[in-house]
C-alpha positions as CSV (number, residue, x, y, z in Angstrom):
1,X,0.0,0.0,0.0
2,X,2.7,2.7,0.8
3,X,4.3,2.0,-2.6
4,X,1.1,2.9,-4.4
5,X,1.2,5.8,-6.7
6,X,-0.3,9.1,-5.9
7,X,-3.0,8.2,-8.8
8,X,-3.8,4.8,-7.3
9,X,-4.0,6.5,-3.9
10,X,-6.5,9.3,-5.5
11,X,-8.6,6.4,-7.2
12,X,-8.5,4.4,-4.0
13,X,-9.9,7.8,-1.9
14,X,-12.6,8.4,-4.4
15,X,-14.0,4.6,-4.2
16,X,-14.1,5.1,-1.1
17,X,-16.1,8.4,-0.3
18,X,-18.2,6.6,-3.0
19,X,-18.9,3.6,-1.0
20,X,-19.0,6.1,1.6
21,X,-21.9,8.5,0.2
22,X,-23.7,4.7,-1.0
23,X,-24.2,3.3,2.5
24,X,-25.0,7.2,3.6
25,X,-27.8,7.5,1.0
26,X,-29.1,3.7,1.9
27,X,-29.4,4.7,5.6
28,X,-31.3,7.8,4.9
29,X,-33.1,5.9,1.8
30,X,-36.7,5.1,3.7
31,X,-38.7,7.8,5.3
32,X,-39.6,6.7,8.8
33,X,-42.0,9.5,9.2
34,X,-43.8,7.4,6.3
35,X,-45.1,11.0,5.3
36,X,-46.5,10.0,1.9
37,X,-48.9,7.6,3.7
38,X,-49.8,9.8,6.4
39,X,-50.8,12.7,3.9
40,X,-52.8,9.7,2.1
41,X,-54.4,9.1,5.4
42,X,-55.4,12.4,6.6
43,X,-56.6,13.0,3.4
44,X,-58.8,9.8,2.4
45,X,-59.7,8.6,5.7
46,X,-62.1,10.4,8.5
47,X,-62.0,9.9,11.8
48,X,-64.3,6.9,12.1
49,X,-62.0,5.4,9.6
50,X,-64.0,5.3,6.8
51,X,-62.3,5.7,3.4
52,X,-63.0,8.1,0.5
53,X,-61.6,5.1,-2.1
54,X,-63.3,6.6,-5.3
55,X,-61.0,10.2,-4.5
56,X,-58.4,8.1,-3.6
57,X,-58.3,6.1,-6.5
58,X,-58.5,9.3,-8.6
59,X,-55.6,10.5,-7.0
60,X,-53.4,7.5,-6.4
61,X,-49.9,8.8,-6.8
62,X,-49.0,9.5,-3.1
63,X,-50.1,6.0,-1.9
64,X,-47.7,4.6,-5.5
65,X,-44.8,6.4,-4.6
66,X,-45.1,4.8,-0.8
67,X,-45.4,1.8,-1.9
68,X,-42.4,1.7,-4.5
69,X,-40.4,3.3,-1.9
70,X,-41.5,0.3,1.1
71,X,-40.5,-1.8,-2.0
72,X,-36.9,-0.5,-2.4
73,X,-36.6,-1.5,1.4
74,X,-33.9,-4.6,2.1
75,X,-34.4,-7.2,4.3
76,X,-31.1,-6.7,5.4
77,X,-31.5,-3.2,5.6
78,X,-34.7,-3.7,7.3
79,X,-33.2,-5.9,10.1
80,X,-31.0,-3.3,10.8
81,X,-33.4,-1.5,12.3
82,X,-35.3,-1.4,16.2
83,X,-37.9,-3.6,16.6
84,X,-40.7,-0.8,16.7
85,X,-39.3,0.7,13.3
86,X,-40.3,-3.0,11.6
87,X,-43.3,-3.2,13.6
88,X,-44.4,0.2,12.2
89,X,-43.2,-0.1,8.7
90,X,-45.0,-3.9,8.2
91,X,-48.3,-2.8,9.9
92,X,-48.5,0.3,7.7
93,X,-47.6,-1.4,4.6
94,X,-50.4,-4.4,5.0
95,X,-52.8,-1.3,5.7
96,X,-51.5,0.8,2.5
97,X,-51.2,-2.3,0.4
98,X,-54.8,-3.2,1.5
99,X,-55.9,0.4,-0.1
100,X,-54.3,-0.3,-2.9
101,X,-55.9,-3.8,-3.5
102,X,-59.4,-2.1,-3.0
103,X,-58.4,0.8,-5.0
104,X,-57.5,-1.2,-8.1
105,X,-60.6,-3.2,-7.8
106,X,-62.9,-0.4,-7.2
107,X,-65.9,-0.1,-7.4
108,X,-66.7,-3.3,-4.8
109,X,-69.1,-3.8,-2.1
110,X,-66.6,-6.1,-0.3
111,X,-63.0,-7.0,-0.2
112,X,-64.2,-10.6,-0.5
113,X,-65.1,-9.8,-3.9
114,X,-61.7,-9.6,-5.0
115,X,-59.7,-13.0,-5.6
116,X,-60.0,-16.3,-7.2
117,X,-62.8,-18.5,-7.3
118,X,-60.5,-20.9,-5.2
119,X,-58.4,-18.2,-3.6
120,X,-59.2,-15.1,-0.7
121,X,-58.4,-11.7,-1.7
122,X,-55.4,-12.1,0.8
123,X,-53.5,-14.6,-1.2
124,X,-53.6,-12.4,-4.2
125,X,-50.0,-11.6,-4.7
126,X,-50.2,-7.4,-4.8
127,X,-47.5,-6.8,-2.1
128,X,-43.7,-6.1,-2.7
129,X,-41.7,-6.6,-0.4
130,X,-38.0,-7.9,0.1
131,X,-37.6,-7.9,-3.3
132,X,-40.6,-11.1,-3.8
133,X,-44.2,-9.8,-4.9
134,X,-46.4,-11.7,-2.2
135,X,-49.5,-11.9,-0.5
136,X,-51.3,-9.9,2.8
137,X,-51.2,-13.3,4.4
138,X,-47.7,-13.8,4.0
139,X,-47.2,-10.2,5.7
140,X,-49.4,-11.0,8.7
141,X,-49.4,-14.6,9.2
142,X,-45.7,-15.1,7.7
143,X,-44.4,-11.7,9.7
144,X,-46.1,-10.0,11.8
145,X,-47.7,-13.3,14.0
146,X,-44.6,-15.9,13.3
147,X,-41.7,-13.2,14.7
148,X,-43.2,-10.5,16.2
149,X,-45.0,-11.2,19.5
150,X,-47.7,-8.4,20.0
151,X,-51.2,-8.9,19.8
152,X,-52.2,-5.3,19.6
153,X,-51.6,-5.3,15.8
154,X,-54.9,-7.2,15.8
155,X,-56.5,-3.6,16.4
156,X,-54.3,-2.1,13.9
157,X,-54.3,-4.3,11.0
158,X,-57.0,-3.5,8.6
159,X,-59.3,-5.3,5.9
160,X,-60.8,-3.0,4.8
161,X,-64.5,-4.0,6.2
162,X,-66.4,-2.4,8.7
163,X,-66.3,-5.1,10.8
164,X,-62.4,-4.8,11.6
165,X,-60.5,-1.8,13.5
166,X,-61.3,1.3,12.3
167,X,-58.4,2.0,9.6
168,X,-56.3,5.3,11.6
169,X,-55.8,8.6,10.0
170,X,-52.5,9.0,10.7
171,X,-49.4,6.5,10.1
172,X,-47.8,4.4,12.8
173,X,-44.4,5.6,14.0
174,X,-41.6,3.8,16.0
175,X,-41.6,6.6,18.7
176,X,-45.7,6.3,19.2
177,X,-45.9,2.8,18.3
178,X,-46.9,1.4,22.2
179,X,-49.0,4.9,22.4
180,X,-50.8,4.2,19.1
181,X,-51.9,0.8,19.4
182,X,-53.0,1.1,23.5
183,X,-55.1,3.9,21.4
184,X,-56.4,1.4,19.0
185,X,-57.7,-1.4,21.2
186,X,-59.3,1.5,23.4
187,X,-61.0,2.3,19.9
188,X,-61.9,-0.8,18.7
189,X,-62.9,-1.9,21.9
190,X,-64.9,0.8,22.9
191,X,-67.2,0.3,19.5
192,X,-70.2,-1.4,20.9
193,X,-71.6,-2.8,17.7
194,X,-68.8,-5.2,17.7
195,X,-67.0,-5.3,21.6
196,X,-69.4,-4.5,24.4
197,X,-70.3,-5.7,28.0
198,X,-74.4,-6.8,28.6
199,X,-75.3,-8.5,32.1
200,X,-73.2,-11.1,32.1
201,X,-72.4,-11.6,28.7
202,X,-69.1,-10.0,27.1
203,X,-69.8,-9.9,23.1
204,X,-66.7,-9.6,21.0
205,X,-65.8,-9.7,17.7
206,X,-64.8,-12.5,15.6
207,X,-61.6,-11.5,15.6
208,X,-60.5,-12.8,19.3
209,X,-62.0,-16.3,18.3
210,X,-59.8,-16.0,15.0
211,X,-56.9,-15.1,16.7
212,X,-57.5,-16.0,20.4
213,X,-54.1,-17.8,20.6
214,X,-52.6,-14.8,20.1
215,X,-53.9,-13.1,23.3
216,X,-53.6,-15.9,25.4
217,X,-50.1,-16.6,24.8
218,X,-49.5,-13.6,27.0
219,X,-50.3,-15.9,29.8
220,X,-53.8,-13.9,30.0
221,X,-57.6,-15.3,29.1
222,X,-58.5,-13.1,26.2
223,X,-61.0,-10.7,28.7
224,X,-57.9,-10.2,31.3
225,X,-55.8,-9.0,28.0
226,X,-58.8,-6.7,27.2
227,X,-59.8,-5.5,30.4
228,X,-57.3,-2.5,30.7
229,X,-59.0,-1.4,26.9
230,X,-62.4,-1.6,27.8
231,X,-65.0,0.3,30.3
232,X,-66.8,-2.1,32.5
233,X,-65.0,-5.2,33.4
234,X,-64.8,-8.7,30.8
235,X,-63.8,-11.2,33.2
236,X,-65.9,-14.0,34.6
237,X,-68.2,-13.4,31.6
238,X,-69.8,-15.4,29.1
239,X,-68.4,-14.5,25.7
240,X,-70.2,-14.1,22.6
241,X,-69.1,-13.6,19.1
242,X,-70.6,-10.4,17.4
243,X,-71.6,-10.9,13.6
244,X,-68.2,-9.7,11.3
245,X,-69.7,-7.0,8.6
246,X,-67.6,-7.4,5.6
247,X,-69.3,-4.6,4.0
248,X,-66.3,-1.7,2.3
249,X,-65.4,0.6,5.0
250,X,-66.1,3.6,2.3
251,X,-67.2,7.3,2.9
């Protein structure tokens, strides 16, 4: 190296702020303010979460360019980051790529409506991520549930129906994540067509029979996980399932 010659050395230095201004532009790459999809969301979505999807579809290119740039995302570059920034970036990717699998369908009455005759609308492959084109499933049930241990994204995942969690007008964030879904299940669970408390029945939504393992594997019964969430107290009640309306969540 010290017999190099002073062009070599000059080539050598410019490689190397190269590489340099490479792995600087890859760590500033991904917004994690996710500001495209949060001007989509206060935009589109009202504060029942309800969606305008006929504007929205009109006017697409904000929720595009979030999605090619959530595409452009490593894995490797993904795993570099905390555990709230992954948690954030997969919920609000399942939620944007769930607008955009209504959008490009639109009109439709229901989310089931889209899909194979032997297929759900969450195997269709419309989500691209880590370089693959894969399914909502694979995001949720392949992700979120297999490596990420926190039942609250139950109340923040959404299908686009009225009968799940009310879709949030704002993005998740790593510094709000805890904040944002404590906010969630207070929401969801405060919506007495779907999670309420009568005599000595607790009706709930289908979702904590779909996913009951989920709570329970906090080494809580499903109404001691939701008790903090909801007013009145769940436990020692008879549970009931609420009827799941799979009716569009649209304005």
């Amino acid at each position: 190296m010290r017999n190099l010659h002073p062009i070599q050395w000059r080539l050598l230095a410019c490689l190397g702020a190269a590489a340099f201004a490479v792995s600087a532009a890859s760590a500033r790459a991904f917004d994690q303010n996710h500001a495209k999809l949060d001007k989509v969301l206060h935009t589109y979505v009202n504060d029942q979460g309800m969606v305008d999807y006929d504007s929205l579809r009109k006017n697409r290119g904000d929720l595009d360019d979030y999605l090619k740039a959530t595409a452009a995302v490593s894995e490797s570059e993904f795993n570099g980051w905390s555990e709230s920034k992954r948690l954030a970036f997969l919920i609000n990717v399942y939620n944007a790529e769930t607008l955009q699998l209504i959008i490009d369908h639109y009109p439709v009455k229901s989310i089931k409506k889209i899909g194979s005759l032997f297929g759900t609308p969450w195997d269709v492959k419309c989500v691209s991520l880590f370089g693959e084109t894969t399914t909502l499933n694979a995001v949720e049930q392949g992700i979120l549930r297999k490596k990420y241990h926190e039942p609250r994204i139950h109340f923040a995942l959404v299908c686009a129906a009225m009968g799940c969690p009310p879709l949030r007008n704002e993005v998740y964030v790593a510094d709000e994540l805890d904040a944002q879904l404590t906010s969630q299940a207070k929401k969801f669970l405060g919506q007495s067509n779907k999670n309420r408390i009568e005599g000595d029945t607790l009706y709930l939504s289908t979702i904590f029979r779909w996913y009951g393992g989920d709570f329970t594997a906090t080494g809580k019964s499903v109404p001691e996980f939701i008790a903090p969430f909801m007013d009145g107290d769940p436990r020692g009640k008879k549970i009931k399932y609420t009827d799941y309306d799979w009716n569009l969540n649209r304005q």
